[in-house]
TORVEX-755339 format. One record per residue (C-alpha): z, y, x; residue in three letters; residue number from 1; chain. Coordinates in steps of 0.001 Angstrom, whole numbers, plus 500000, padded with zeros to 6 digits. Each point is the difference from the previous one (the first is absolute). Layout:
REM residues N
SITE       Z       Y       X  residu  num  chaine
SITE       Z       Y       X     Ala  NUM       A
...
//
This chain:
REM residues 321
SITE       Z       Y       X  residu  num  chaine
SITE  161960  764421  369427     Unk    1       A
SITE  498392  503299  500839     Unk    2       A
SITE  498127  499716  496518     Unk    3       A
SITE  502784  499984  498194     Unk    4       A
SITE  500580  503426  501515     Unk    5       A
SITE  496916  501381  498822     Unk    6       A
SITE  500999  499625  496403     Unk    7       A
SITE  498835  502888  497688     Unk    8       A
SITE  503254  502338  499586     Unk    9       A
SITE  499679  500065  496668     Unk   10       A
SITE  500228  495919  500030     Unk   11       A
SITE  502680  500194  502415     Unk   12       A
SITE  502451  502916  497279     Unk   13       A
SITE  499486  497268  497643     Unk   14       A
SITE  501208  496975  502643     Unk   15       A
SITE  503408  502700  500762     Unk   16       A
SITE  500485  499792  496140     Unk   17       A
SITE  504104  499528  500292     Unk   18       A
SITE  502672  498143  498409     Unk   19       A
SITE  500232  496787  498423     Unk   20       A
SITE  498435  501759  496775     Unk   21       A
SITE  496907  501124  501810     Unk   22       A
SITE  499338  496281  500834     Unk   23       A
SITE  499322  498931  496311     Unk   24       A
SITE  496666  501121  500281     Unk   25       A
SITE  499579  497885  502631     Unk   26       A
SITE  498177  496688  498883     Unk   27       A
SITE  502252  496809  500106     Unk   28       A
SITE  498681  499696  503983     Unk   29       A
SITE  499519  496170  501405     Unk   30       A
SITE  503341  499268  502121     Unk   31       A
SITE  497318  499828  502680     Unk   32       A
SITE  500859  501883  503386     Unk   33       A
SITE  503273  498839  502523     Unk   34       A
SITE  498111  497793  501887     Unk   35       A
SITE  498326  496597  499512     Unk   36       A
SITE  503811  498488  498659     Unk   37       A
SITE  499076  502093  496665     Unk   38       A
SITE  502840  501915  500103     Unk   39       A
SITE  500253  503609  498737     Unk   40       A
SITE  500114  502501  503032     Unk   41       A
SITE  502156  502571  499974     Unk   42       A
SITE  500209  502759  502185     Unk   43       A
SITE  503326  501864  500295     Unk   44       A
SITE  500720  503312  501564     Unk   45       A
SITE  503233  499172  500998     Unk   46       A
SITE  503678  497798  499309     Unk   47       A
SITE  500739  500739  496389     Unk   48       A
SITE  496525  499840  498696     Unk   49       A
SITE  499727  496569  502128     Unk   50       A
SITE  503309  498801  498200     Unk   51       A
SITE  498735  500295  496737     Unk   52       A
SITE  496501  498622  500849     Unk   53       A
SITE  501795  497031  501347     Unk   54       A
SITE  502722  499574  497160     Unk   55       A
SITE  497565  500504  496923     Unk   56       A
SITE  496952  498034  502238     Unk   57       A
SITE  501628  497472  501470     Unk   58       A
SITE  498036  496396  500395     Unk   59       A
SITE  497079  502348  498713     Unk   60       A
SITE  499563  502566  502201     Unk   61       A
SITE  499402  500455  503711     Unk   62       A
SITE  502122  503574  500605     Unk   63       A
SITE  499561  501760  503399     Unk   64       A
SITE  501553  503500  500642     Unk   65       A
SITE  498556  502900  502342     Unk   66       A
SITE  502971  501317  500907     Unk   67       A
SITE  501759  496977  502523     Unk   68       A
SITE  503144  499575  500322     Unk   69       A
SITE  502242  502784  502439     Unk   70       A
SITE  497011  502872  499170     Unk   71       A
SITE  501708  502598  498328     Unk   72       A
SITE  497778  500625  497411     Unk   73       A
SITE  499531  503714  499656     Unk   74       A
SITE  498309  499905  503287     Unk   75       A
SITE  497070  497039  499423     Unk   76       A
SITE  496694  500009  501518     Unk   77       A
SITE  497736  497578  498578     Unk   78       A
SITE  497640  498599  502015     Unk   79       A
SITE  496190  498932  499471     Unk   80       A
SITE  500968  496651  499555     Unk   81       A
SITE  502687  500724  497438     Unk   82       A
SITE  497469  502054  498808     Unk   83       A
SITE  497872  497371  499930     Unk   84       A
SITE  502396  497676  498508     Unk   85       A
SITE  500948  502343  497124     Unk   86       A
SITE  496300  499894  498706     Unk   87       A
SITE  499875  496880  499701     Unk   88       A
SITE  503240  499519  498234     Unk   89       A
SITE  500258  498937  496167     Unk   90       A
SITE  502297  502029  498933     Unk   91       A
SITE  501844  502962  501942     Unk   92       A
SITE  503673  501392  499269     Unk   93       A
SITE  501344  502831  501298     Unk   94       A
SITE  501975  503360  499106     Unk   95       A
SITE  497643  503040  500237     Unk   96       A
SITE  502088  503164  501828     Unk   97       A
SITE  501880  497808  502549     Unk   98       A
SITE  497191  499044  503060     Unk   99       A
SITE  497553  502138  500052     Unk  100       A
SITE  497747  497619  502338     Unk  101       A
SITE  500056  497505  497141     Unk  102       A
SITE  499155  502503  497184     Unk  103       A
SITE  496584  501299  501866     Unk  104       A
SITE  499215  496108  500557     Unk  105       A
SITE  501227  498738  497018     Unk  106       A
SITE  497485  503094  498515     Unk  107       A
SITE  497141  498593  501884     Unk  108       A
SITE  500611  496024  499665     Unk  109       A
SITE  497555  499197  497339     Unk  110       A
SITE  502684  497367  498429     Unk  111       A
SITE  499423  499699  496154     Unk  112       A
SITE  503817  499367  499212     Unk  113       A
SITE  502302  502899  501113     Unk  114       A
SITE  503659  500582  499339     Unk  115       A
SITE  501581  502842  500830     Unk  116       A
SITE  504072  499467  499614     Unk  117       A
SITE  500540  503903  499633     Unk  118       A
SITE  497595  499433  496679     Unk  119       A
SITE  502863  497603  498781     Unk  120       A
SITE  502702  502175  499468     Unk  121       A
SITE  501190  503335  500152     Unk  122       A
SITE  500392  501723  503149     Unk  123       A
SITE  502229  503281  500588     Unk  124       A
SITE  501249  502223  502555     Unk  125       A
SITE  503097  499348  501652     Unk  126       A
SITE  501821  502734  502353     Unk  127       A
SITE  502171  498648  502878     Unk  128       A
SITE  502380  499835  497062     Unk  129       A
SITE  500773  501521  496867     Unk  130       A
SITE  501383  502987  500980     Unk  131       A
SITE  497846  500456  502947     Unk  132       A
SITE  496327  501185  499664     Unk  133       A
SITE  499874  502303  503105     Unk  134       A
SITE  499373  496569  502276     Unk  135       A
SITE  497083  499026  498151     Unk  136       A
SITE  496765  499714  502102     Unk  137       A
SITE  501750  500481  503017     Unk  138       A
SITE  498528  497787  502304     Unk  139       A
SITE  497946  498396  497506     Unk  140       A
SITE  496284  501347  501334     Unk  141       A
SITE  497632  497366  500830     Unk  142       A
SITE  501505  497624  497549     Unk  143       A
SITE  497997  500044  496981     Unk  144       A
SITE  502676  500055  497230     Unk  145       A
SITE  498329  499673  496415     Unk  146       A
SITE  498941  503557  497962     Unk  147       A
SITE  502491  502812  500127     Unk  148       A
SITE  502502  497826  502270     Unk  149       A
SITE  500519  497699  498016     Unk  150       A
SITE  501983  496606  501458     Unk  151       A
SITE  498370  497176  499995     Unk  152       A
SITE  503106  497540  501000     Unk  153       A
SITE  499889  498424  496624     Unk  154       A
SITE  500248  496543  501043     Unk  155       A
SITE  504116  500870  501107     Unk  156       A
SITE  500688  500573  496293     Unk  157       A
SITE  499961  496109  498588     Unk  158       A
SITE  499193  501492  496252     Unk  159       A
SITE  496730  502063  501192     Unk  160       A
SITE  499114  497111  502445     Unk  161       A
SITE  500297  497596  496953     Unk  162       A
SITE  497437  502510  498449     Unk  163       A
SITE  497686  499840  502755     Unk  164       A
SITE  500684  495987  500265     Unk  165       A
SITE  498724  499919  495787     Unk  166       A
SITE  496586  502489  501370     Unk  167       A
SITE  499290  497288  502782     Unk  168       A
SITE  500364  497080  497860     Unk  169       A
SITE  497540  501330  497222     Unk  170       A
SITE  497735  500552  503294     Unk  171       A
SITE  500173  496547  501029     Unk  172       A
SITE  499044  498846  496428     Unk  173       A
SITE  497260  502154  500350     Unk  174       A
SITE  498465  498936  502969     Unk  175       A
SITE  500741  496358  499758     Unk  176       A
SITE  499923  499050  496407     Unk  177       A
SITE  500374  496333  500313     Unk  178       A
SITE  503561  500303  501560     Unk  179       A
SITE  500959  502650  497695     Unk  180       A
SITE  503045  497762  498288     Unk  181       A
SITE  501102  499356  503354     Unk  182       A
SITE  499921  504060  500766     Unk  183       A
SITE  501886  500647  496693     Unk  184       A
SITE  502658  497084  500805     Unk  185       A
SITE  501127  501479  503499     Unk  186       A
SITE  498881  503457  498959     Unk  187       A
SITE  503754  499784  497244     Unk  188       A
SITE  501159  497774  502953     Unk  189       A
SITE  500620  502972  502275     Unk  190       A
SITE  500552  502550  497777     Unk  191       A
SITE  503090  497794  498754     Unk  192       A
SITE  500936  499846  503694     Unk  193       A
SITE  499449  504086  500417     Unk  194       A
SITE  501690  500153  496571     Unk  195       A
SITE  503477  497949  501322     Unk  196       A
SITE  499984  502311  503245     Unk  197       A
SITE  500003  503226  497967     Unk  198       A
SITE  502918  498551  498179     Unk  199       A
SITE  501581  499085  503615     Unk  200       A
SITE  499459  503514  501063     Unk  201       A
SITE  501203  501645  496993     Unk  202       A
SITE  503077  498301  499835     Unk  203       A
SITE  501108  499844  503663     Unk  204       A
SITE  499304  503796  500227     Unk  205       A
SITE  501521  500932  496686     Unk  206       A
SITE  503662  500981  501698     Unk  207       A
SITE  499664  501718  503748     Unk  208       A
SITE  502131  502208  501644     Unk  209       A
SITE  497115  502309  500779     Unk  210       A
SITE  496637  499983  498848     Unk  211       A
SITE  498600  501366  502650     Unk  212       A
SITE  497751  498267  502923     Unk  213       A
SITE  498482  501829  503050     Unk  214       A
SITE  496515  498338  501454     Unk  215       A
SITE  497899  500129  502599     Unk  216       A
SITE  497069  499362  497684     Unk  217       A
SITE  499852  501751  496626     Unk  218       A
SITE  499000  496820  498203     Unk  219       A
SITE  502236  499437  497484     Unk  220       A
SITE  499604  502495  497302     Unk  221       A
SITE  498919  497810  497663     Unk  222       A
SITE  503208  497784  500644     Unk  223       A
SITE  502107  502421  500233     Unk  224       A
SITE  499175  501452  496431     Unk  225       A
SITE  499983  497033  498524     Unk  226       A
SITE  503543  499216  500746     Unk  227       A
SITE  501564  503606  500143     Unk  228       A
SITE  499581  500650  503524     Unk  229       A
SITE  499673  502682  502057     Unk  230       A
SITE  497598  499394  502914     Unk  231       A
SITE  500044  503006  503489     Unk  232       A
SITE  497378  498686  502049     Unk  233       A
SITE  500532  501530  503408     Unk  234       A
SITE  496187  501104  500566     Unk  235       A
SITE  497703  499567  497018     Unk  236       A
SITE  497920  497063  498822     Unk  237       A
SITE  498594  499507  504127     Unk  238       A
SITE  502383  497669  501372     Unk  239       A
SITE  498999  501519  503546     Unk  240       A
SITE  500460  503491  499945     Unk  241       A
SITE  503128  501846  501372     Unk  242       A
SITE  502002  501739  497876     Unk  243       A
SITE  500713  503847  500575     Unk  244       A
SITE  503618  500550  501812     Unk  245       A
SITE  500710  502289  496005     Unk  246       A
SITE  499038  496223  498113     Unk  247       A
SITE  502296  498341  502673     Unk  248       A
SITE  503074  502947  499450     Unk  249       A
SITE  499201  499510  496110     Unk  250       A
SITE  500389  496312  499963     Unk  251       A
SITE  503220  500493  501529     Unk  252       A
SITE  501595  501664  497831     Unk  253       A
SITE  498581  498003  496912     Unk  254       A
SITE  501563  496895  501942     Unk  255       A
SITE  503003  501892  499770     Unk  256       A
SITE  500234  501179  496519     Unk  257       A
SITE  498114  497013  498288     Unk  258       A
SITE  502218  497327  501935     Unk  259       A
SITE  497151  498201  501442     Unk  260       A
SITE  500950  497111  502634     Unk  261       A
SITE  497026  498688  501358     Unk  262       A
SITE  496285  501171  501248     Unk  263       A
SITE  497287  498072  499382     Unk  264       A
SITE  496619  499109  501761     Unk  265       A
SITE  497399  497553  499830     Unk  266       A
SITE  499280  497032  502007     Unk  267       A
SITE  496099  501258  500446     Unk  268       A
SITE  500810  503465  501987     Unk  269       A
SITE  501996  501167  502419     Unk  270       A
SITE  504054  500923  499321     Unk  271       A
SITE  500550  502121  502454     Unk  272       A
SITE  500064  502935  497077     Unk  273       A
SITE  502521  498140  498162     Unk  274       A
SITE  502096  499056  502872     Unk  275       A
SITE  500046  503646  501153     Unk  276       A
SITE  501468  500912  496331     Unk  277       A
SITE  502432  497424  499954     Unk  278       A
SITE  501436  500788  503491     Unk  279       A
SITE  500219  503977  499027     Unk  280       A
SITE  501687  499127  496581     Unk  281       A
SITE  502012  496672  501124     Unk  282       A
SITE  498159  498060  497425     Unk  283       A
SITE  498628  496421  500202     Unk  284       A
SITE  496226  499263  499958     Unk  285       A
SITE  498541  496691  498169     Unk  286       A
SITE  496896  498844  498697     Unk  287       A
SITE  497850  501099  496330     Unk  288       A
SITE  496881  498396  500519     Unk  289       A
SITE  497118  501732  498270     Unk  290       A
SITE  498160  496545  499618     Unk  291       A
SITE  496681  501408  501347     Unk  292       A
SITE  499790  496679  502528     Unk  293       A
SITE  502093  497859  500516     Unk  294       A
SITE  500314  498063  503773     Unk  295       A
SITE  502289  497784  501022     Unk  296       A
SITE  502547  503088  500547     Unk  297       A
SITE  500386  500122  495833     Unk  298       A
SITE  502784  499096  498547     Unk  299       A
SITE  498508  497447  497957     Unk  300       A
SITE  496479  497880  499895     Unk  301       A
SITE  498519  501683  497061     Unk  302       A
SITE  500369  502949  497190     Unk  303       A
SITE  503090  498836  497925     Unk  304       A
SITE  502127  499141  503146     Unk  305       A
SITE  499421  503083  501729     Unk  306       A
SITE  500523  501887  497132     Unk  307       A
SITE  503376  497963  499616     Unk  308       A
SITE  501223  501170  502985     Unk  309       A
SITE  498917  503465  499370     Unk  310       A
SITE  501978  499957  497157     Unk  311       A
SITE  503145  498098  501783     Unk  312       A
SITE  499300  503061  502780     Unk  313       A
SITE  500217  502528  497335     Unk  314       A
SITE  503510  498597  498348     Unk  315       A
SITE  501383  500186  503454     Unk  316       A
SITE  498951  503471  501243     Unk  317       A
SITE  500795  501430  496507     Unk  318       A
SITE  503691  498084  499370     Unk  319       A
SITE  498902  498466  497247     Unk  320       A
SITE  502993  498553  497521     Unk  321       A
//
């Protein structure tokens, strides 16, 4: 293991070569690797990267995730085994700009096949909302959010995760070539399924009373401009941080104008923020789960059903008609 660390850098810019396009240069590799079952292992750096490993891979691929279930994944810190583990891995996913642990490892694996999910579609900035840019970056330090704040929760928009879903697949082809009909076949499989949810979400959120949601965790800009939302996240993208008493005054008053009924927080932090909110404003809290793990608290067993009840949630809080 500690020679694969002593890999020339110039070897090692070439291994980091991102994307699903960078890995056509990579020779049709043996599925060799997983383990002695001659599976293809793949090494995710956390729960929506492991989804798609394990819906495009299936019988094919042995998926493991370094992120376990109930870590909130902003805040990982991989150890030497994982470490370990990681350079020995197949094939690695993950989404450059969200842990910065697993960027400086993933960096320094070694691994010939590389995806980055940021690569695999476009990423942009989101404010706590449209109208709101003076919240951004507070109480985002430490949390290595992609070039120029940029957010990386693509995987909560169904379209761009379909994107990344198409970048993995091509991956998988690459990696493992004599399973790549298999890859293609559940590769349209999911996007189909991520294809029907976008149509669930566009059509149960078409007629609201407000369009306006106030969160805990400013995850959902993606979501929320891809069905004509407006998304106030109480203290930036850090699901931790306290807010400043102004946000708290600001909120209150945007509760009030933009008819908002409910405040949201997620099942991985705490909702004491949330619950504070809702008790100054008399509003109701619930749950919009930013599907970064999911534990036996989710409201659902995988991806699509948590996102279901996101979206049931969402009709709720926002009177939908």
């Amino acid at each position: 293991m500690n020679v694969r660390r002593l890999i020339p850098a110039a070897a090692l810019a070439g291994a980091v070569a991102l994307g699903a396009t960078a890995l056509t240069a990579c020779s049709g590799a043996s599925a060799a690797g997983g383990g002695k079952d001659g599976k293809l292992g793949v090494m995710a750096s956390f729960y929506p990267m492991q989804f798609l490993a394990e819906q495009i891979g299936k019988d094919h691929v042995k998926a493991a995730t370094l992120t376990k279930p109930g870590v909130e994944p902003h805040d990982l810190e991989i150890t030497p085994k994982q470490t370990g583990q990681l350079g020995e891995s197949d094939v690695v996913l993950y989404l450059k700009g969200l842990q910065p642990a697993v960027d400086k490892a993933v960096a320094q694996s070694g691994v010939k096949h590389i995806v980055d999910a940021a690569a695999l579609t476009k990423l942009e900035v989101h404010g706590s909302s449209g109208h709101d840019h003076a919240h951004e970056g507070e109480g985002e330090e430490g949390h290595g959010h992609g070039e120029a704040g940029e957010d990386p929760h693509i995987w909560l928009d169904p379209v761009k995760y379909a994107e990344v879903a198409k970048g993995v697949g091509a991956a998988l082809e690459k990696a493992d070539p004599d399973h790549a009909a298999d890859y293609r076949k559940n590769t349209d499989e999911l996007v189909g399924k991520l294809t029907a949810l976008d149509a669930e979400f566009k059509d149960g959120l078409k007629n609201t009373a407000s369009k306006t949601f106030i969160t805990t965790h400013s995850a959902f800009g993606y979501l929320a401009e891809r069905y004509g939302l407006d998304q106030e996240g109480i203290s930036g993208v850090d699901p931790e941080s306290e807010p400043s008493p102004a946000r708290m005054k600001e909120l209150q008053a945007v509760a009030k104008k933009d008819n908002v009924s409910t405040v949201f927080f997620e099942s991985l932090a705490s909702d004491k923020t949330a619950k504070t909110l809702a008790a100054d404003t008399g509003l109701k809290t619930d749950v919009l789960d930013p599907l970064e793990g999911i534990t036996d608290k989710s409201q659902g067993a995988d991806y699509l059903e948590v996102m279901r009840s996101n979206l049931k949630n969402l009709q709720k809080a926002l009177g939908s008609k």
